[in-house]
N, C-alpha and C positions, 0 to 999 in steps of 0.2 A: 278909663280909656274908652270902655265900650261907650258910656255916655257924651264924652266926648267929640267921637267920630259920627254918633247921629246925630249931635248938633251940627256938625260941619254939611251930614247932608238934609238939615236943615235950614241952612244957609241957601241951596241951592233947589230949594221946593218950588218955590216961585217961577224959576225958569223949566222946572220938568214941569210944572203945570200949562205953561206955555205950551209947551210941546204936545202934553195931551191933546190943548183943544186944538192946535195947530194939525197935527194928526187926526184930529177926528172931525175936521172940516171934509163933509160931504161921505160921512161914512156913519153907513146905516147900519151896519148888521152888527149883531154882539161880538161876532170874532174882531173882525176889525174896533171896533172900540175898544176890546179886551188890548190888543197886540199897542196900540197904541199907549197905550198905559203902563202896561211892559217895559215897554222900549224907556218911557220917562223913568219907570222904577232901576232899570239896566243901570240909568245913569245914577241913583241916586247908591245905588247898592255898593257899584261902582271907587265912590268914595269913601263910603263908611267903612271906613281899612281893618279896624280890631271885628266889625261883621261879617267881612269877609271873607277876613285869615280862620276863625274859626268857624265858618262853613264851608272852606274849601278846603284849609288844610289837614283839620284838627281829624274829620272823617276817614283820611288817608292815610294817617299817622295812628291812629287808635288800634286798627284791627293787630298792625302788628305788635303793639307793646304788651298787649295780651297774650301775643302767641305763647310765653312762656309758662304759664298757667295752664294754657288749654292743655300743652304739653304732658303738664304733670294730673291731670284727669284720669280718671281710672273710668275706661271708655266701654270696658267688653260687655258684653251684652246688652246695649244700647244700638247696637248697629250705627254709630255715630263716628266717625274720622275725626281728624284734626282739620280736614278742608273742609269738612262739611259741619263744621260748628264755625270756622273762620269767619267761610263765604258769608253766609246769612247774614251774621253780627255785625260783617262791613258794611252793608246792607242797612241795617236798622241803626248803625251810627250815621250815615250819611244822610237818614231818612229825619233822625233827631236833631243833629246839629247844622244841614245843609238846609234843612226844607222848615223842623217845626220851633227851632230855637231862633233860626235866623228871621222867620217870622213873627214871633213875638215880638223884635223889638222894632221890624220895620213898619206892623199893624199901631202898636204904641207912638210911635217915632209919630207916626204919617197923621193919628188922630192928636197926639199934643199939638203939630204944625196948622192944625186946623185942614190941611192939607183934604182928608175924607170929606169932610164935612163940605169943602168949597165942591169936591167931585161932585157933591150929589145935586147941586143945583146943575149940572150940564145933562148931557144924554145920558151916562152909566148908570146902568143900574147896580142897584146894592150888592150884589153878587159878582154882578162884572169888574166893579171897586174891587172887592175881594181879591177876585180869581186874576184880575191883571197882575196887581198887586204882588200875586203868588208866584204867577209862571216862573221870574228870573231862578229865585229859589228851586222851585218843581226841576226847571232845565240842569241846572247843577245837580242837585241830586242824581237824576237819570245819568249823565254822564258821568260821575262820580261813582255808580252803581256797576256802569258798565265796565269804565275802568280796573274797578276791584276782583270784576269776575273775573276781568281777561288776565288780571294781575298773579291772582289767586291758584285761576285754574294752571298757568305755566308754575306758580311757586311751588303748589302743594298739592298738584298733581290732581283737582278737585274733579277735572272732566267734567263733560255735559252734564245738564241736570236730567235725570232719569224721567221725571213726567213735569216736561217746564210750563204748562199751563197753570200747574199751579204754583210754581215759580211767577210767573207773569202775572199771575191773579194777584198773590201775594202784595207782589209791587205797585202793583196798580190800587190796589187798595190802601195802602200807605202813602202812596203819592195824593191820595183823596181824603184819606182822615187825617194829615197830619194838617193843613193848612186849615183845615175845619177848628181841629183841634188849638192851636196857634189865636183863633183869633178868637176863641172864647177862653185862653188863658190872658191875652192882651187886657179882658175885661180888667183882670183883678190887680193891674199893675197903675198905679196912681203916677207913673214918669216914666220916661225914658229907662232912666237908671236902673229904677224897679223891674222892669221888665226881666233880665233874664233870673232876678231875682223869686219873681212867680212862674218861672220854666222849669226851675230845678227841681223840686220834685216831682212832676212825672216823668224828669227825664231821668233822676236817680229812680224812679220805682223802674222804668222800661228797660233802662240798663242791668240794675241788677233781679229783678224776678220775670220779664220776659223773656228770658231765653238768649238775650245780646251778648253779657260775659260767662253764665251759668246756662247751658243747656235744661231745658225742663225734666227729660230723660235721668238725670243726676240725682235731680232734689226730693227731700221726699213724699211722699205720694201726695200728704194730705196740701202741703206748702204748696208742688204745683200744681195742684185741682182750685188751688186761689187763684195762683197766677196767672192760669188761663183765662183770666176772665180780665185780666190788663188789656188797655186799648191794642200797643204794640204786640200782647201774644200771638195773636190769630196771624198777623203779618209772616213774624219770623216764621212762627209753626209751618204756614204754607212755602213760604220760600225754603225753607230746611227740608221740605218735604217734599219738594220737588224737586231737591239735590237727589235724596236719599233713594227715595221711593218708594219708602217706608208707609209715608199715609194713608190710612184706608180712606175709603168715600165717608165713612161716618162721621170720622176727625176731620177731615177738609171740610165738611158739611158744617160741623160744627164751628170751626174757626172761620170760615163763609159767613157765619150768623152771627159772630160775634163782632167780626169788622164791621158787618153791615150797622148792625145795632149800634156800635160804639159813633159810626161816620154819621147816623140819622139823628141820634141823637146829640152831637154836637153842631150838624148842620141847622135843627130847632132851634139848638142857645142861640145861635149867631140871630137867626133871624129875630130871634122872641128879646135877646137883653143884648146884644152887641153896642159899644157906646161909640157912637160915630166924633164928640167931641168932648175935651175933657172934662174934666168933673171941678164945678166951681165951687 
């Protein structure tokens, strides 16, 4: 099905290409090139119906089928809620299947089409390919984020986050490394098809050892001192921690560095092996 629906919005590449140059007739600056590209990716994303259901809906649906688990947690001395293990988790589901699954297949999709590859003979640059590419995904996400708070906080009473800077940091940092992340997973998928096929396990490691269904607080000591060092830990860590209020400067600090390291280092791959067309 998935492979499916990206051939359909492969069918339809040709005319969002149109529309890029058509939009980028007399437009000089990278935002506008970027938004331009967007607007063609809106439409192709648009189409690809089994891409779309499971990054709009799948995010939405998730946090709650867990809540029965989180339920039966044995929480005390953790300073840990049921809302403030929710929150976050809805958070990093929306970040994995809205923003960095949905990008694997449309990074894959767009280079089997030759689609990247014709981009780079016009004005975009490599980056801007990328990051137009991304925004549709990126904008769901954030709304999707938004949603689950406002969701959340009236379900389960989660309330403001106690220090939301690092709430905001958090997300902002996940809205950065996941599309990074995404498009040097693209590398290792030889199709369409394959694609969400090389997504799945970092999405099973984020899900189950960073903190999305299992709290790190839980597990035990020596397991989450691994864990911590997942791309997504340092995300949720900071977003949980500015529910909580719980983080000190030295743990924010430290999940600060691990984002960062994770986002630099996948922003390298991209530029150093990224395959702009496919593999003959």
């Amino acid at each position: 099905m998935e492979g499916a629906d990206m051939g359909t919005a492969g069918g339809t590449a040709g005319v969002a290409r149109a529309d890029v140059k058509t939009a980028g007739v007399g437009t000089t600056t990278a935002l506008g090139r970027m938004s331009a590209l967007a607007r063609a990716e809106l439409i192709l994303l648009g189409r690809a119906k089994a891409t779309l259901f499971a990054a709009v809906l799948v995010p939405l649906v998730l946090p709650f089928s867990v809540r029965s688990g989180v339920d039966q947690m044995d929480l005390a001395g953790t300073g840990l809620s049921v809302g403030s293990i929710l929150l976050p988790s809805s958070i990093g589901f929306s970040l994995l299947f809205a923003v960095y699954s949905a990008l694997v297949s449309v990074y894959a999709a767009r280079r089997e089409e030759l689609v990247l590859k014709r981009l780079r003979t016009g004005e975009l640059r490599d980056m801007e390919i990328l990051s137009g590419a991304a925004l549709p995904s990126v904008v769901i996400g954030v709304v999707q984020c938004l949603v689950l708070t406002a969701a959340f906080g009236v379900a389960l009473d989660a309330g403001v986050p106690k220090a939301p800077h690092l709430a905001l940091l958090g997300l902002l940092l996940g809205l950065v490394m996941c599309p990074a992340l995404a498009a040097v997973t693209a590398n290792f998928s030889k199709s369409v098809e394959g694609a969400q096929v090389a997504a799945m396990p970092l999405m099973l490691v984020s899900m189950f050892g960073s903190g999305t269904f299992i709290p790190l607080e839980v597990l035990p000591d020596r397991l989450a001192r691994f864990c911590q060092v997942l791309p997504l830990t340092p995300v949720i860590t900071l977003i949980r921690g500015g529910w909580t209020g719980n983080l000190s400067a030295y743990e924010a600090l430290g999940a600060l560095v691990t984002a960062v390291a994770w986002t630099v280092l996948a922003v390298f791959a991209v530029r150093r092996w990224f395959r702009w067309e496919p593999r003959r």
